[in-house]
N, C-alpha and C positions, 0 to 999 in steps of 0.2 A: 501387458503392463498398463493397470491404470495411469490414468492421464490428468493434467491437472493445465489449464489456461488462465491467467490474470493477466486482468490489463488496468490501466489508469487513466484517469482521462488524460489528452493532452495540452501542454499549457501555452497561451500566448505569448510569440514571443516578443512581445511590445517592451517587457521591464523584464531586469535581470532576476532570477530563482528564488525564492525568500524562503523563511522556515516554514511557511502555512503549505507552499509546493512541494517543500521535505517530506511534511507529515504525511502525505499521502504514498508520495514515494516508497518511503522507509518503509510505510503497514504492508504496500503490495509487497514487498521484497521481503518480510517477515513471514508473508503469504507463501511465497514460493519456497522459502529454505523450507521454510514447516513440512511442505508436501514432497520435497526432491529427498529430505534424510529419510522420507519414509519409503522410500523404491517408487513414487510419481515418474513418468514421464511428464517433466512441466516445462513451460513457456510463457514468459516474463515478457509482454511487450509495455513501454511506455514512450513517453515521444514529444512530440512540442508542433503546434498547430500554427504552419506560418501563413495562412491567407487570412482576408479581409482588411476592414476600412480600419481597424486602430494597427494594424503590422504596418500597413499603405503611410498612415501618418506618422507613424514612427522611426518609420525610415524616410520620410522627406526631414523630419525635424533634424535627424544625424547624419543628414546630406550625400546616403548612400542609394544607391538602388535599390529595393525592396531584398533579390535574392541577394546582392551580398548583405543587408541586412540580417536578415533570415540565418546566413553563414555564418555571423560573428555570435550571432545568439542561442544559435542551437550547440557549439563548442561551447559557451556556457553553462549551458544545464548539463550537457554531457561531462563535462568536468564537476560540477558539482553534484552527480548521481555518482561518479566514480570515486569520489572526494569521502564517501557516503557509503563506499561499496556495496552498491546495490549491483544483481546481480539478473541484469533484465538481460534476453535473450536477443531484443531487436529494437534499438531506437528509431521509431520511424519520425518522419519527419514527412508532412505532406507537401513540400516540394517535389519528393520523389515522382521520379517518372513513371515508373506502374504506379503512382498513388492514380497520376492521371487517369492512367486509363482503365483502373476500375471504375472510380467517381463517374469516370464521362459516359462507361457501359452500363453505370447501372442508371443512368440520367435517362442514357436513351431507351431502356426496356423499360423502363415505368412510363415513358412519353408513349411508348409505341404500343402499349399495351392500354391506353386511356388513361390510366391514373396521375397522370403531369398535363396543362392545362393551359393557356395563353389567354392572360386576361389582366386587367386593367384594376388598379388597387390604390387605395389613399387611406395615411395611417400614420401614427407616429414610432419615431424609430429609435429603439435606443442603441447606439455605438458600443457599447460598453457591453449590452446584453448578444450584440449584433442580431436582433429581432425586434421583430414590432409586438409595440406594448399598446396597452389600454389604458383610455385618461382613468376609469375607475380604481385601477391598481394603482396609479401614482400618488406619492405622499408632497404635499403643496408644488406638485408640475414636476416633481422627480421621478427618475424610476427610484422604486426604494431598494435595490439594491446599490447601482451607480450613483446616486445621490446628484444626478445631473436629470440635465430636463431632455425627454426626446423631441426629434426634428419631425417636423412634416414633411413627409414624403409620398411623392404622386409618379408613378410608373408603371410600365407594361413588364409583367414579368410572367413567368412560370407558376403556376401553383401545385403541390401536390392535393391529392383528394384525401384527406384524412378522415373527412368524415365518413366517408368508406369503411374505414380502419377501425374507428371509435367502437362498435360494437362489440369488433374480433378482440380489441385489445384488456376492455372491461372483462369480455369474459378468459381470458388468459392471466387477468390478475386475480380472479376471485376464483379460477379453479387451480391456482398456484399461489397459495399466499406468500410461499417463501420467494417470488419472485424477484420484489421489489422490499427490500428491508434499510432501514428498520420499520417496524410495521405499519409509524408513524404518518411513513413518508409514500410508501404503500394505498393508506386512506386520502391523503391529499393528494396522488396521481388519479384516484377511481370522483374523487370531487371535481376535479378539472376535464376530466371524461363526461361528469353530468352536467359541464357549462355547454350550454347550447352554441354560446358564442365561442368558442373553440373551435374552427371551421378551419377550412381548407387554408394553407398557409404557402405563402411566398416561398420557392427556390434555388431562384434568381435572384441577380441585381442584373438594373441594366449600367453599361460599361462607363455611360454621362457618371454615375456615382459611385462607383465601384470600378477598377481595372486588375487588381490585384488577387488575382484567382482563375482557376479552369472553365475557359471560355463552351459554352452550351454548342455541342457538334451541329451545325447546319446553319446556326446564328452566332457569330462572331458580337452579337452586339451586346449579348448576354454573357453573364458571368457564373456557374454555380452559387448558389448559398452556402456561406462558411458552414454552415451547421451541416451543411449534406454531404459538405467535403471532410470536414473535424471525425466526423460519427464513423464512419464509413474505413477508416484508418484502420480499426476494429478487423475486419476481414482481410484489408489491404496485406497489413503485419503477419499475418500467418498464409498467405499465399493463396488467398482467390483472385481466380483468373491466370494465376502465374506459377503458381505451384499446386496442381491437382492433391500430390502425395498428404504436405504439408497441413493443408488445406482441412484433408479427410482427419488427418490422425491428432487435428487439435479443436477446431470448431462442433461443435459449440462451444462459447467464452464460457469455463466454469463460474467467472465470479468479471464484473466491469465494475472495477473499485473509484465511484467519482464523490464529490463536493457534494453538501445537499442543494449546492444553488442551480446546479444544472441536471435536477431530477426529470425534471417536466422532459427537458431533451432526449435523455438516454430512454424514459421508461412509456415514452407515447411515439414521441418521431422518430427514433431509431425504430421502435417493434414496429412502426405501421412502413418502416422503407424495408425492411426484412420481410416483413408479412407480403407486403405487395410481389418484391424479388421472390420469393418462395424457400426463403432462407430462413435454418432453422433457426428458434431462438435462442438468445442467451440463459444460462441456469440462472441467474442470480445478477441482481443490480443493487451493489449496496451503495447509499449515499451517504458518507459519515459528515461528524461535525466541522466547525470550524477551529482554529487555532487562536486564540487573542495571545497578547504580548503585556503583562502586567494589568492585565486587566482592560485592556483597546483593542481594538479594532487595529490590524496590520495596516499602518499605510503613510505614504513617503511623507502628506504634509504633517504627521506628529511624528515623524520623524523614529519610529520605532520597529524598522524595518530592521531585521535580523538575518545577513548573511550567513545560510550553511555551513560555506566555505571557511569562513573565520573561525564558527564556532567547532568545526572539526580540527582547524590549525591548531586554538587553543587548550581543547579536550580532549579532542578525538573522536572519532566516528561511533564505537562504542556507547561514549557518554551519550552522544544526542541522539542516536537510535533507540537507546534504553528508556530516557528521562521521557521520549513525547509517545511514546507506548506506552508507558506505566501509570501516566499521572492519572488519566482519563477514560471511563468508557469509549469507546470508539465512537459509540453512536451519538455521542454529547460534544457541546463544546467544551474544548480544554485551553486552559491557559498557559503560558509559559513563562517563569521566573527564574530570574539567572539565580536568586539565594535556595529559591526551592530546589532547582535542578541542582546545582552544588550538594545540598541538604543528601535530596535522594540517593544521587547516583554513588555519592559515598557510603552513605548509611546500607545501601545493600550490594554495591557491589565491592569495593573497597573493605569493608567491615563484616559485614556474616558473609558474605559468599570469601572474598579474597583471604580474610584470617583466617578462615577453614582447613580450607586447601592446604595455609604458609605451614599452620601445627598440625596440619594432620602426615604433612610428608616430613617435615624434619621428626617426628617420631618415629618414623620409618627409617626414616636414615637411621636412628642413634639403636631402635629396638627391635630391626629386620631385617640390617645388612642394606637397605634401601629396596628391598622386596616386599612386593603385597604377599600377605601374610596366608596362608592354606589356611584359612578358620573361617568356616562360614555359617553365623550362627542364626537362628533361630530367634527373634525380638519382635517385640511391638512394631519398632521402627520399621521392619521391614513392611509391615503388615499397610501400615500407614503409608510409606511410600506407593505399597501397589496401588490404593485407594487415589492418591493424589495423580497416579501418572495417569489414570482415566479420567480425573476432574480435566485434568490438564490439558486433555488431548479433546474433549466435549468444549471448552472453553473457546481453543484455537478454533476450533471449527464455524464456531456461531462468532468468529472474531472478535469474542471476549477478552482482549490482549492484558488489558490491564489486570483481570481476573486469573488470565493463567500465569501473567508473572506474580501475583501474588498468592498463588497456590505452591507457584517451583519456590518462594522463596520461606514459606509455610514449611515443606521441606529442609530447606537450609538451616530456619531460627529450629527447626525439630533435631537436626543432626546436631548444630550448634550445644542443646542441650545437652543432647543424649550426649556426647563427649564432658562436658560438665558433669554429669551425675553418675558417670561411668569412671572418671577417670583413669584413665589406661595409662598414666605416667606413677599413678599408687600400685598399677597392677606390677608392673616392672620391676620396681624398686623391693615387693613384698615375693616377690621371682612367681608373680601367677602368669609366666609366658601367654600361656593357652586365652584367658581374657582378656589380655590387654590385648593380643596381637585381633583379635575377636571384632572389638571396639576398632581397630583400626582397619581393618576388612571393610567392616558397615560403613565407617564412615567413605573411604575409599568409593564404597558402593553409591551413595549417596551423592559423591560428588562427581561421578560419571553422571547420574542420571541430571543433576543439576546442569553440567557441564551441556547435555543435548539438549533438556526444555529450555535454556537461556540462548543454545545458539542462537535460532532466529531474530532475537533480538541484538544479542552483542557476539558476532559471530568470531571477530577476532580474540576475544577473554576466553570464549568456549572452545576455541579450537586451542589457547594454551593452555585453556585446563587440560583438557582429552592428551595434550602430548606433555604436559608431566605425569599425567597417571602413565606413562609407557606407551602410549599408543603409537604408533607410526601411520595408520591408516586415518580417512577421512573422519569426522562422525559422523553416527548410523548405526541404524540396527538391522539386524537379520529379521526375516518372517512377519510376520502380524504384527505391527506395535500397538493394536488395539486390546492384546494378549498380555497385561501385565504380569504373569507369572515367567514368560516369554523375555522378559526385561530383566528380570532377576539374573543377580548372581554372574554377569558377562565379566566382571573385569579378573582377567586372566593370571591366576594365584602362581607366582614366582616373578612374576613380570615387574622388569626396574624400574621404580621410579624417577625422573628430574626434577629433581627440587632445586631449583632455576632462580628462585628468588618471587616478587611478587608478583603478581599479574596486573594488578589495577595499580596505577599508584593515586592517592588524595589528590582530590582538583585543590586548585589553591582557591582561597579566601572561604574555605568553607561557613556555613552559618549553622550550627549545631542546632537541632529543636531543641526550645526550654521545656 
């Protein structure tokens, strides 16, 4: 059985989930259903990152101890990824007890092997990035991501030797270019390879400024670096050191779905603490965009922070899995509007996908006993469907999401037609049984295949489509689905429809396009 791995980064647990933490979520879990209906063995880890100095402050300001801290906030995102039905295999959480004692074995094979180092460092630090930054990067004394200014800090700590690494890494990105995608982000990893001052970096904190995280075996005084602990989750999650089996039959990570802010991390210190371990590397590091909210930037002092949780209460899981996939390339930023997402989520799935469905089965009730009809004809449509379900399936793969929901729903406005300029309620009436019942075959056909390219996205809409067309089983398909002829023609002629009523119903206060 091919094999399929996605993971996500993990998130701080300092502030409660928001929709930008969603977005990532939801793509990797869009990731997995894609590959598990196609016969994948897959594995869905994501998780939440509870050490260092902003979790340490976060929890003195809420007057708890860091782990019960860490406890009340990882039941939040756990609830709001379940809220979301996402469908990940392993939440880790680097509290865990084997997190420790991988971090701290592979601490001490790179110390004992020479590539970890004890030496003396001054620098400024940003809290936010939890790394040290360079005055040249900063915009007026800021980091320009945290829009704060870093500290100066002076201590003895650990360094790994990366510039060991930098050569190995350069050339594993230029004889992989699909490594690091988008290609973009690619070129500006192999740019920051050619800064000379890019050197060997900090692994440590010592424990005067940091207390909160996995103390360095031999030295009590020292702390791991968050980044060495966060990264490392990655192998923790599927069972190095702890599960051989697991281990073998998932690693390497198909795809590590992160932020483009934390490229530099995953695509130069991650591969050089890999490289160094002798561990293979990951296929793929995509770093997608960001999310804004009306056009801003996410964040608590504009006050446009956008709870999940809420927006599933009032939608549904469906709605906000579909609207922040569709709106945007993946590898751009996309924005989020409550009139637009209204707009969308009705205009295609409530209106051409949901009306489809509603007239295409009440004519089966009235013109085929409620049986899909033995007539399996011979059309353009069909011709154009096999065309579209290889766009479709090329699309997902290069996580073109936006692109291949608007290919399934190319599909849809096509069947939508074709039932308009067929009319199979003329055929009926004028008694051409044989056509009309023909027309309601295809479309039937049309709305299985709609019903599997939209699971990913609205998994719960696509599994009541599948079980009004009569199904009882999961969706999925048999053999090859890269085999569009393979595709044709499954939905099984006698088999009773449920015409149940709607599936989607209208968000309220829609805003219609003018």
């Amino acid at each position: 059985m091919k094999k399929y791995y996605v993971t996500t980064a993990i998130d701080y647990v300092n502030a409660a989930p928001h929709i930008g933490h969603a977005y990532e979520k939801i793509a990797a879990d869009v990731i997995a259903r894609f590959y598990r209906v196609r016969g994948y063995d897959v594995f869905f880890l994501t998780g939440v990152d509870e050490h260092g100095s902003k979790v340490e402050k976060s929890a003195q300001a809420a007057g708890k101890t860091p782990q019960e801290f860490c406890d009340e906030m990882a039941a939040k995102f756990e609830h709001s990824w379940k809220n979301l039905n996402l469908t990940y295999d392993h939440f880790m959480r680097t509290t865990e007890a084997r997190h420790e004692k991988v971090v701290q074995s592979l601490f001490t094979k790179l110390k004992d092997q020479g590539d970890i180092y004890k030496a003396t460092y001054n620098g400024l630090y940003c809290e936010g990035c939890e790394d040290f930054v360079r005055e040249i990067n900063l915009v007026n004394g800021n980091c320009h991501i945290h829009q704060k200014p870093p500290r100066e800090l002076a201590e003895e700590n650990y360094f790994f030797k990366l510039t060991k690494y930098k050569p190995a890494i350069k050339k594993w990105l230029e004889e992989n270019p699909d490594a690091v995608q988008p290609d973009g982000r690619r070129k500006e990893v192999l740019n920051q390879l050619a800064d000379e001052e890019l050197g060997d970096f900090s692994v440590s904190r010592s424990r005067k400024s940091l207390n909160w995280g996995f103390a360095i075996p031999g030295d009590e005084d020292q702390v791991i670096y968050v980044w060495m602990d966060a990264l490392t989750n990655y192998i923790t999650g599927v069972g190095y050191q702890t599960d051989d089996e697991l281990f073998k039959r998932f690693w390497p990570a198909d795809l590590h779905l992160i932020g483009k802010d934390i490229t530099k991390f995953h695509s130069i210190y991650w591969i050089a603490f890999l490289m160094a371990a002798g561990i293979e590397l990951p296929k793929q590091i995509f770093a997608h965009g960001f999310i804004t909210v009306e056009g801003q930037k996410i964040s608590k002092s504009l006050g446009n922070v956008i709870d999940p949780n809420a927006m599933v209460e009032h939608y549904g899981a469906d709605a906000v899995r579909y609207y922040l996939m569709s709106g945007t390339p993946f590898d751009q930023d996309g924005d989020f509007s409550v009139a637009d997402f209204r707009r969308k989520v009705n205009a295609d799935l409530a209106n051409s996908l949901g009306n489809l469905l509603n007239r295409t089965l009440t004519l089966i009730d009235k013109n085929a006993g409620g049986l899909i009809p033995d007539a399996k004809p011979e059309n353009d449509l069909r011709e154009k469907a096999n065309a579209l379900h290889v766009v479709i399936e090329n699309h997902m793969k290069k996580l073109e999401f936006a692109k291949a929901i608007d290919a399934t729903f190319a599909l849809v406005d096509q069947t939508n037609k074709y039932m308009n300029d067929e009319k199979p309620w003329t055929h009926f009436k004028e008694g051409k049984m044989k056509e009309g019942h023909e027309v309601l075959f295809t479309s039937v056909e049309m709305l299985r295949r709609a019903a599997f390219h939209i699971y990913p996205f609205a998994p719960k809409m696509a599994s009541d489509i599948w079980w009004q067309l009569g199904n009882d089983d999961e969706i999925g398909i048999p053999g090859d689905s890269d085999k569009p002829d393979g595709f044709w023609d499954m939905v099984p002629v006698g088999q009773k429809v449920r015409n149940s009523g709607p599936i989607f119903k209208r968000l309220e206060g829609d805003e219609e396009a003018s």
